[in-house]
C-alpha positions, 0 to 999 in steps of 0.5 A: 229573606236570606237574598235581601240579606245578601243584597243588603250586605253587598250594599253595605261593603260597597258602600264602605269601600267607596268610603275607602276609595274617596278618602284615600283620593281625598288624602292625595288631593290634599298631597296635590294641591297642598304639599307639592309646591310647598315643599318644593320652597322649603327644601329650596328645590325651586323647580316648579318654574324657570324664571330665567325663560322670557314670557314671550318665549314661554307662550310661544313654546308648543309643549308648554301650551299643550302642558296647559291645553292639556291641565285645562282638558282635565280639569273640564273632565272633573267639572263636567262629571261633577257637574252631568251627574249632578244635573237634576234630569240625569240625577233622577234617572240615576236616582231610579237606576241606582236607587240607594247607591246613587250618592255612592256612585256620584262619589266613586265617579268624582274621585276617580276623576280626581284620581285621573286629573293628579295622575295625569297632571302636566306641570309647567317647569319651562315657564316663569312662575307669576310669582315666587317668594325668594328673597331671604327671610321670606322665602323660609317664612312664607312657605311656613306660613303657606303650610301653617294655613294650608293645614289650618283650611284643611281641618275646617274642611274636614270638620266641615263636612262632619257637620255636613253628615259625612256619612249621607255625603258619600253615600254610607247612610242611604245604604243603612237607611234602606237596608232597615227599611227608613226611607231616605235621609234627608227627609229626617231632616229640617225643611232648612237643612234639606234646601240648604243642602240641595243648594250648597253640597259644597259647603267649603268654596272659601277654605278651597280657594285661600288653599288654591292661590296661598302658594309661595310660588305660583306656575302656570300649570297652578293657574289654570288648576286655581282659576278653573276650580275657583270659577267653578265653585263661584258659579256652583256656590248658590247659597241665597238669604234663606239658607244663610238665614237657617245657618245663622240660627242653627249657630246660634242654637249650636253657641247656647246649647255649648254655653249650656253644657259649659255651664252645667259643667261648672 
């Protein structure tokens, strides 16, 4: 008994400090993908890219093809390890290797391959951008409206994924569950909530991608991130008329319970 206690508390604070771990990595990702450009425009530090330097110069430029040979092989890293883990042969036999700390570890592995995609990131300076807002008013008005949405996409993201079970996304409840002893998680949900979730663990394509091309100025490093993301995402977002079908009606039960409340309210 005491054992199982201490197992279960072990669990328990794995599980807590990979909560930890992907927040914090979900915190610098946003700082990666959101802040850097933007900023950049708003100081007027416009270093992201030299348009003084031709096109045909800058693809002839070895260091610049190995900057995006090489964002382009960081990039494949996180594809490929969000992806084998989440191939059904390899998820079955992590599911019985792993047993309640499998959606632990597939998180824990997915922000440690973010951690080494931003960490290691080349930019591409010494390259024209594809565009850049420069001209006055729009080059302060563009990246303010960039910010403004970028903050907007990142909150319905964040709310998103509280709708989606946060805790069974990372891994928390499969820990709780099985340390009281109820089972799995996803079988307490509907028939539609656990097909949808086994086609769309990435509930946030749209929100994603408008954060990836809304930039004031696009360079090429940010090119090859936008491109390769955008295109995983598509291949990856299999959501069919079945599951848009329960979304719709689980909305429109969340709209009349809400004009319920109100109205009880008044």
């Amino acid at each position: 008994m005491a054992s199982g206690s201490v197992r279960g508390g072990a669990l328990c604070a794995v599980s807590l400090l990979n909560f930890a771990f992907v927040f914090v990595t979900g915190s610098d990702f946003i700082r990666f993908v959101s802040f850097r450009t933007i900023y950049h425009n708003l100081t007027g530090e416009t270093t992201l890219c030299r348009d003084s330097v031709p096109w045909s110069a800058a693809l002839r430029d070895p260091w610049v093809l190995c900057c995006l040979l090489w964002d382009g092989g960081l990039v494949a890293l996180f594809v490929l390890q969000h992806s084998v883990l989440a191939w059904n042969p390899v998820k079955r036999v992590c599911e019985r290797a792993l047993g309640a700390l499998n959606r632990t570890v597939y998180c824990c592995t997915t922000a440690l391959a973010l951690q080494v995609l931003m960490r290691c990131w080349q930019p591409v300076n010494d390259a024209p951008c594809l565009w850049s807002v420069r001209t006055a008013p729009w080059s302060i008005w563009f990246p303010l409206i960039c910010f403004s949405l970028h903050f907007v996409c990142w909150a319905l993201i964040c709310s998103i994924f509280m709708i989606f079970d946060c805790s069974e996304l990372m891994g928390i409840k499969q820990v709780y569950y099985m340390c009281f002893g109820l089972g799995d998680p996803l079988l307490d949900k509907a028939p539609g909530a656990q097909r949808l979730l086994s086609h769309l663990r990435h509930p946030v394509c749209l929100e994603l991608m408008l954060v990836l091309w809304l930039v004031p100025a696009l360079s090429l490093d940010r090119l090859v991130l936008a491109m390769a993301l955008s295109l995983y995402l598509v291949l990856g977002h299999s959501l069919d008329q079945q599951d848009l079908a329960y979304l719709c009606v689980h909305f429109r039960r969340r709209l009349v319970s809400k004009q319920d409340s109100d109205w009880k309210g008044k």
